[in-house]
GUDREN-623373 format. One record per residue: x, y, z negated of N, C-alpha, C in turn. Coordinates in pm, whole numbers. Each point is the difference from the previous one (the first is absolute). Example, Ala and Ser with C-alpha at 12.3 -4.5 7.8 and 13.67 -1.06 7.14 Angstrom:
REC_n.px_n.py_n.pz_ca.px_ca.py_ca.pz_c.px_c.py_c.pz
REC_1319_-569_-780_-89_119_0_90_120_0
REC_-35_105_72_82_119_-6_-77_109_-73
//
This chain:
REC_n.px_n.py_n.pz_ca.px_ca.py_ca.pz_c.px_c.py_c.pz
REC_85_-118_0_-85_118_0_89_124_0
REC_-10_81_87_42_118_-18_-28_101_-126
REC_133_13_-45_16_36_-132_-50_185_-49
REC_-35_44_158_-72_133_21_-106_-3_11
REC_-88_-117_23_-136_4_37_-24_5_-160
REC_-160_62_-2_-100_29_-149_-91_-91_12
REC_60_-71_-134_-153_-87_13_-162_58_38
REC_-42_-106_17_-136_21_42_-131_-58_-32
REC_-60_7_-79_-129_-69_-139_-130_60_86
REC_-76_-83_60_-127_67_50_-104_-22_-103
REC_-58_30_-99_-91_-5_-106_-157_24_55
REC_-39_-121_-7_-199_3_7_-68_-31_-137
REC_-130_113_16_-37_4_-112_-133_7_43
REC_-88_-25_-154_-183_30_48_-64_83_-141
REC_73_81_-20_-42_39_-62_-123_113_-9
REC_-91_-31_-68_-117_35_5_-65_185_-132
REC_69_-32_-78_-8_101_-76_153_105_5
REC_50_-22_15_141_52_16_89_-42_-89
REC_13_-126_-68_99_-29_-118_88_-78_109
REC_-12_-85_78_84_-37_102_101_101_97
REC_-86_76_-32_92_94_110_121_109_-76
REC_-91_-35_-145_112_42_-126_120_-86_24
REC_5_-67_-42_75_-147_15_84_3_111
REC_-70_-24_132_71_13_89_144_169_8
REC_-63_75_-1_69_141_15_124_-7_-139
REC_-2_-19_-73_69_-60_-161_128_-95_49
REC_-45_-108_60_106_-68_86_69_64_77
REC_-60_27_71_59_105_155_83_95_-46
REC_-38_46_-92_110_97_-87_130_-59_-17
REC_2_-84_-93_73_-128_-81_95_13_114
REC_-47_-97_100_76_-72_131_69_134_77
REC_-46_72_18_56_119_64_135_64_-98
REC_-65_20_-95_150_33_-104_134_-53_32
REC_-41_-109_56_123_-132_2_60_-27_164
REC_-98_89_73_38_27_156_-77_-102_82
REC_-143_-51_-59_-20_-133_25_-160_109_88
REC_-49_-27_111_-98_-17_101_-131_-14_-41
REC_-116_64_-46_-100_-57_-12_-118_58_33
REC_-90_-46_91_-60_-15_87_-178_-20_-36
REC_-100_71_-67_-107_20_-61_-115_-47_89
REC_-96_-102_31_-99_-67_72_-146_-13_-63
REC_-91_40_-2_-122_-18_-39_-34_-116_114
REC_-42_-126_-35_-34_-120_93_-151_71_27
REC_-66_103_-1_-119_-10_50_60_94_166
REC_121_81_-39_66_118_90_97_-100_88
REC_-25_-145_-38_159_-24_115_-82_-142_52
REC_89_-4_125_-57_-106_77_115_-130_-4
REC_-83_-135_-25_58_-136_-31_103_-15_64
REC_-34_4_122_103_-22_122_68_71_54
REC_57_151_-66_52_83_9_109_34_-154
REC_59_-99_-56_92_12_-120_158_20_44
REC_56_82_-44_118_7_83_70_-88_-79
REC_169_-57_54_65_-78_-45_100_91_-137
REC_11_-62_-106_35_27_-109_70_-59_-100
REC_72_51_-73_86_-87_-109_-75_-76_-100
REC_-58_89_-16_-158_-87_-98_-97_93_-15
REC_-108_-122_17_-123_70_-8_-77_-2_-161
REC_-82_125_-40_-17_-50_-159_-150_15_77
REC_-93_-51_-100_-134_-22_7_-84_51_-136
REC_-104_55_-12_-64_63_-106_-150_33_-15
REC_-34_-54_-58_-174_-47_1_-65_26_-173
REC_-101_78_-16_-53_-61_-107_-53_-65_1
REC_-65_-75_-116_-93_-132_-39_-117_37_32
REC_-102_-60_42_-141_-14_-14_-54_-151_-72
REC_-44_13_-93_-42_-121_-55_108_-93_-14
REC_99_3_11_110_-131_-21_73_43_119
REC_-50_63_131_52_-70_124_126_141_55
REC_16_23_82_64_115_104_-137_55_33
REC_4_152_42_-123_49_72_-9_-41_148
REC_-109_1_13_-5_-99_180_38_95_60
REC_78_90_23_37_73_94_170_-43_22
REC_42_-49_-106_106_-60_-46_39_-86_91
REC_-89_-116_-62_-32_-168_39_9_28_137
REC_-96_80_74_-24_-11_129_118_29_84
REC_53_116_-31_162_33_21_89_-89_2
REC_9_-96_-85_112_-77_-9_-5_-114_77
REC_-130_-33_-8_-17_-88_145_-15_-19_131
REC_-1_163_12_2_17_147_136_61_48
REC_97_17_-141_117_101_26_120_-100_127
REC_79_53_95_91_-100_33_142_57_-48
REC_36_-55_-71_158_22_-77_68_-159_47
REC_116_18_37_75_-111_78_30_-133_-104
REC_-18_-65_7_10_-94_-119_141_33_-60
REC_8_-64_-129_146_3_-92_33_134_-52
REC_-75_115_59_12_121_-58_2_30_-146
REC_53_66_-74_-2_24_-126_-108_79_-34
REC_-108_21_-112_-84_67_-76_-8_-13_-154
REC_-80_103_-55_-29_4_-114_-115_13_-30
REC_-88_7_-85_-130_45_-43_31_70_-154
REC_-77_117_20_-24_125_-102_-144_-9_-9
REC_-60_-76_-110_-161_30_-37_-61_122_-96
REC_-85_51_33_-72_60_-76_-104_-80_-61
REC_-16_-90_-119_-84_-50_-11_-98_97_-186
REC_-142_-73_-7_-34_64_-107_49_-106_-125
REC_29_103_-98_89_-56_-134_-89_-124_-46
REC_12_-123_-44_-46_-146_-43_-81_127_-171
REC_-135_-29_43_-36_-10_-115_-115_-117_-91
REC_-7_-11_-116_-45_-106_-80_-167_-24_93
REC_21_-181_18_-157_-10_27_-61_-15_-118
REC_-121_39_9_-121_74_-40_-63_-132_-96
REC_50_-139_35_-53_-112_-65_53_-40_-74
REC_157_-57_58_126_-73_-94_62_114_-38
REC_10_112_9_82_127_-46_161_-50_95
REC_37_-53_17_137_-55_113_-2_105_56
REC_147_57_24_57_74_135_24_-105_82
REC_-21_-13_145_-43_-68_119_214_-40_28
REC_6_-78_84_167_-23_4_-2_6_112
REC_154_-6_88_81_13_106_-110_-123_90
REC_-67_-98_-41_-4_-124_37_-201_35_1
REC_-36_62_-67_-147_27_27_-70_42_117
REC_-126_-56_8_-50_79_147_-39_114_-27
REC_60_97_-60_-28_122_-9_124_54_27
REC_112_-19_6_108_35_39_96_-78_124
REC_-87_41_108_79_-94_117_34_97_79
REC_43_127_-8_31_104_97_143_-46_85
REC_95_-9_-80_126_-38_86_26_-119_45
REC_-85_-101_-80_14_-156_61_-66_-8_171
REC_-124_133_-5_-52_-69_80_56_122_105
REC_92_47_-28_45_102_130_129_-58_24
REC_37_-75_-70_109_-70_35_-35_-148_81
REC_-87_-95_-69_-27_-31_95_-47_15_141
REC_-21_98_77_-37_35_89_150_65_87
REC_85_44_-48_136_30_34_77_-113_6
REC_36_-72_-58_64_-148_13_-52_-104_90
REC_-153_-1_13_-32_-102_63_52_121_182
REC_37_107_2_22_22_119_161_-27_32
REC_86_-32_-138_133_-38_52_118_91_-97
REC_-113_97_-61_77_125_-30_74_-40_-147
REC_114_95_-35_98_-26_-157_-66_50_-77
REC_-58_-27_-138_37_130_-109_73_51_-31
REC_14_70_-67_156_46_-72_-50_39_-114
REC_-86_74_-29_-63_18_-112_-144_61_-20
REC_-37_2_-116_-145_79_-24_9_22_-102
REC_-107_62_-79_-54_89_-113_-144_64_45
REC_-40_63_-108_-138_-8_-68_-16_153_-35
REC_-51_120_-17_-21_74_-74_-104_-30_-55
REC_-61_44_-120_-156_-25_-81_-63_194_82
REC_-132_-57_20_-62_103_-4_-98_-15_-124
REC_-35_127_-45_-83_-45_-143_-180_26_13
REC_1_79_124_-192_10_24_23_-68_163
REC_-133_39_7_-24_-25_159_55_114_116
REC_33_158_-69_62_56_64_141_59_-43
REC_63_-51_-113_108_15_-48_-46_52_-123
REC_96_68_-65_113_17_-6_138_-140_-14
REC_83_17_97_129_-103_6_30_-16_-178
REC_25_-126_-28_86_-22_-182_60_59_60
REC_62_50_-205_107_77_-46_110_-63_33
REC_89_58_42_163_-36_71_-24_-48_135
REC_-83_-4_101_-29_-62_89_185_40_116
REC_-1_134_-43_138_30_97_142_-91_-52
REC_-21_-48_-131_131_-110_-9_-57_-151_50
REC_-105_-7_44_25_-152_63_53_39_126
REC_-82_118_79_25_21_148_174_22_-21
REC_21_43_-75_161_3_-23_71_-103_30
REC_-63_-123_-106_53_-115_5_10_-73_124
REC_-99_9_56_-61_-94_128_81_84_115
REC_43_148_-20_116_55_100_106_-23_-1
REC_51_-39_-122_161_-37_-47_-30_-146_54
REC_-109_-105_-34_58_-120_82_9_-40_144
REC_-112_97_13_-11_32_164_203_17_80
REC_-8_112_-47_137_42_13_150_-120_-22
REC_-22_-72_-130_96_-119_5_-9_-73_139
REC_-87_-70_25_-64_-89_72_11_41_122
REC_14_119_68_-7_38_101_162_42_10
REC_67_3_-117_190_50_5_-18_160_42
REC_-81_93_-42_14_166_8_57_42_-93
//
């Protein structure tokens, strides 16, 4: 790789209230600090078959009921990214709170929390890498993002960054 070229991160998102696009822009910051490329997509604003080629692609969806928002889902299955490509997923999902019967916070493994399983499955079964993911909590239906939400996006930029050698 040419040691002059800037990386290049094309980031899709669906975000619906604007906490995604928090998120997203927070990164973009991050990555730019570091001389790193990043590239802002609303999947309702970009077309499947029109993704340009990239160092990695991150992906970013909130939850609806357990799942990705179908604007998401629909995106990712119609997206064409060349197989073996590297990605990540950045969720906005809403914070696990106690059900209402057993008092339980819901787990990684509940059908109430399948946002990244099931956006990942849908990326893998096309060929594609992870490299990593993460989660922000949203705490209503229109935010406000949890407290510290900018040190995970931190986190998830610093591994981004290992992983990619920037």
């Amino acid at each position: 790789m040419d040691v002059n070229r800037k990386m290049i991160i094309e980031y899709y998102h669906a975000s619906k209230y604007g906490n995604g696009v928090k998120v997203a822009e927070e990164f973009k910051k991050l990555m730019a600090s570091k001389g790193v490329v990043v590239n802002i997509h609303h999947v309702k604003k970009t077309k499947p078959n029109e993704i340009p080629v990239a160092d990695l692609y991150v992906f970013s969806s909130p939850g609806r009921f357990g799942k990705p928002i179908g604007d998401m889902r629909g995106f990712l299955k119609k997206a064409q990214i060349a197989p073996g490509a590297s990605y990540a997923v950045l969720t906005t999902e809403m914070a696990p709170r106690p059900d209402k019967k057993t008092g339980k916070i819901p787990t990684e493994g509940s059908p109430h929390q399948k946002v990244r399983p099931i956006m990942t499955e849908i990326l893998q079964a096309k060929g594609l890498r992870e490299v990593a993911e993460e989660r922000v909590y949203v705490l209503g239906t229109k935010g406000p993002l949890e407290d510290g939400w900018q040190n995970k996006v931190d986190t998830f930029a610093k591994l981004i960054r290992s992983v990619l050698g920037s």
